[in-house]
Each structure stands twice: as C-alpha cells, then as structure tokens.
C-alpha positions in Angstrom: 80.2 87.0 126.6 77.6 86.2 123.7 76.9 88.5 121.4 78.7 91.0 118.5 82.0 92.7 119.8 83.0 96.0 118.8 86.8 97.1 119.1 86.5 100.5 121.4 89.3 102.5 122.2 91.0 99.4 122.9 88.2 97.8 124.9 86.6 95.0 123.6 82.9 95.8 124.4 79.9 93.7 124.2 77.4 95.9 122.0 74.0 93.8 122.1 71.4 95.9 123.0 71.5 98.1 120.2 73.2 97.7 117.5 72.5 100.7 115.6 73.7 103.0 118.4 77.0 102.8 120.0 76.4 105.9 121.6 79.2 109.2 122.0 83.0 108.2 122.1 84.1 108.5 125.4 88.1 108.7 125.1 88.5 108.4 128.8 90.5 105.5 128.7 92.5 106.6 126.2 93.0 109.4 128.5 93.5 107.6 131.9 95.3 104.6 130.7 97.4 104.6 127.6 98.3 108.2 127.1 100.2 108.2 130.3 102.1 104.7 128.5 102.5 106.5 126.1 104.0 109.8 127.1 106.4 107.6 129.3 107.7 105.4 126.6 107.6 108.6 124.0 108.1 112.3 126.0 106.5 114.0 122.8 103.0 112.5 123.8 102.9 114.9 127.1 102.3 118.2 124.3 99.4 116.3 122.6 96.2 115.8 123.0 93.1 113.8 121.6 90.9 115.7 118.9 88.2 113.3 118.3 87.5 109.3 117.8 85.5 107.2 116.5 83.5 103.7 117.4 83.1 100.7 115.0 82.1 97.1 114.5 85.9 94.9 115.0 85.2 92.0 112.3 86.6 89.0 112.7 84.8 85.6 113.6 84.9 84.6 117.2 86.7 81.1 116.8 90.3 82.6 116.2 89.7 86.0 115.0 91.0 85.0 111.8 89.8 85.7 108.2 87.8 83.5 106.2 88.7 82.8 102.6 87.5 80.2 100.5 84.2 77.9 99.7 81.8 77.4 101.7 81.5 73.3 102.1 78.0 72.8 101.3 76.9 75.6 99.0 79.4 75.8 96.2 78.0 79.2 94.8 78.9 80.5 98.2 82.1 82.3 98.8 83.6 83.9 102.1 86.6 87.0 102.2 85.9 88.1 105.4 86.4 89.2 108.7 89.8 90.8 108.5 89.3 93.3 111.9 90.7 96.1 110.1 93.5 94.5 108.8 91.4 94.1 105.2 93.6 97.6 103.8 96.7 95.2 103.9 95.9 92.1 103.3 92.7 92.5 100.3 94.8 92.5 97.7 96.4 89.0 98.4 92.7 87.5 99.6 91.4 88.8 96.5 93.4 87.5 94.1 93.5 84.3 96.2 89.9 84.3 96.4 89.4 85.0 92.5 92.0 82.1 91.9 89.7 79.7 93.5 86.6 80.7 92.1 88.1 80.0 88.1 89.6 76.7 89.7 93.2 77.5 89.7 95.3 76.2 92.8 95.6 80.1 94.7 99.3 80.8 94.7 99.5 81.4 98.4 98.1 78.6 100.8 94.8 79.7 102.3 94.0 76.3 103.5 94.1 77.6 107.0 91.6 80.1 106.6 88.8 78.2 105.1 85.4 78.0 106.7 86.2 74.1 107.0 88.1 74.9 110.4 85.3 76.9 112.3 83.2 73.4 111.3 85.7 71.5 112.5 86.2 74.1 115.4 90.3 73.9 114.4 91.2 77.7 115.7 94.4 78.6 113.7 95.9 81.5 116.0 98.2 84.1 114.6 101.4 83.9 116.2 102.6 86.9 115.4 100.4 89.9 116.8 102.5 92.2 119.0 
C-alpha cells in the first residue's frame, strides 16, 4: 500500500486519511491474538492484563526499513540520522558520533556506508539479517 505506515499493536496499518488522528487504541488484537501466545509460552501472562497503550508513527524509510546516516549526494549542507523505527534509544549514540565524524571530515569509525541515502537512489535495500 502507498502511503505513511504506523506500527500498531503489531499491525502495520496504513494511516492516510488523517494523519493527525489515529483515533482510540483498540488493544483487541493484543487481546485475541498474542496474549493467548503469550500466556502459552509464559503461564504468568494468564494473571495479567493490559492497562493502557498507545499508537505512533513507526519511522523507518520504505526501501529496507533501515536508517539513514550520512550526506545527502547533491546538497552537501544536507545531513540525514533518521528513521531508526524505535530502535533510535539504542543505536543514537553510535549514529551520532558517526554522523558528527562525517560532518568535521573524519573517516566515522564504524562503517556507515550501508546506510547512506546513496542506496535508496540506487534502490540497493540493505536488509538486517538479524531481526528475530
């Protein structure tokens, strides 16, 4: 689907119509689907229950839902650190100093090559390998 994506209770949704509004948390599906998964795997999750939620924007750029880091090719006074999807807490203060590395011309000491805006150009996805 076109469009922004919001991460929802672990529904990917397509929020185009308004983007202001995502309207009341509905935590049925947390409910009906997982919460059984869970109790099963983990007895202790039959004596709970869900207090609230929340509903937010999931970040990430829709080639490879990787970060972006780096230059932007054409406009050198342009600079992306973005689109982490929540993941930002953990990984900021790597990008950051990666990012600030770049911008006084030092070679960053991790390589960020991967994540540059180039590949989304070049539509090169670089997939994590990793996620469980």
């Amino acid at each position: 689907s076109s469009g922004i994506n919001a991460e929802y209770g672990g529904d990917l949704v397509d929020n185009t119509e308004d983007l202001e509004d995502f309207g009341d948390v509905d935590d049925g599906n947390f409910v009906d689907n997982i919460w059984e998964n869970l109790a099963y795997r983990i007895p202790a999750f039959e004596a709970t229950k869900v207090l609230g939620g929340w509903i937010g924007y999931y970040e990430y750029n829709t080639l490879d839902q990787n970060a972006l880091i780096g230059p932007h090719p054409l406009f050198t006074d342009h600079y992306f650190i973005n689109g982490f999807s929540g993941h930002g807490i953990q990984q900021s203060p790597a990008a950051g100093q990666c990012l600030s590395e770049i911008m006084c011309g030092v070679e960053p000491h991790l390589d960020i090559s991967n994540l540059s805006l180039q590949r989304v150009i070049e539509n090169k996805p670089y997939k994590e390998r990793n996620i469980l």
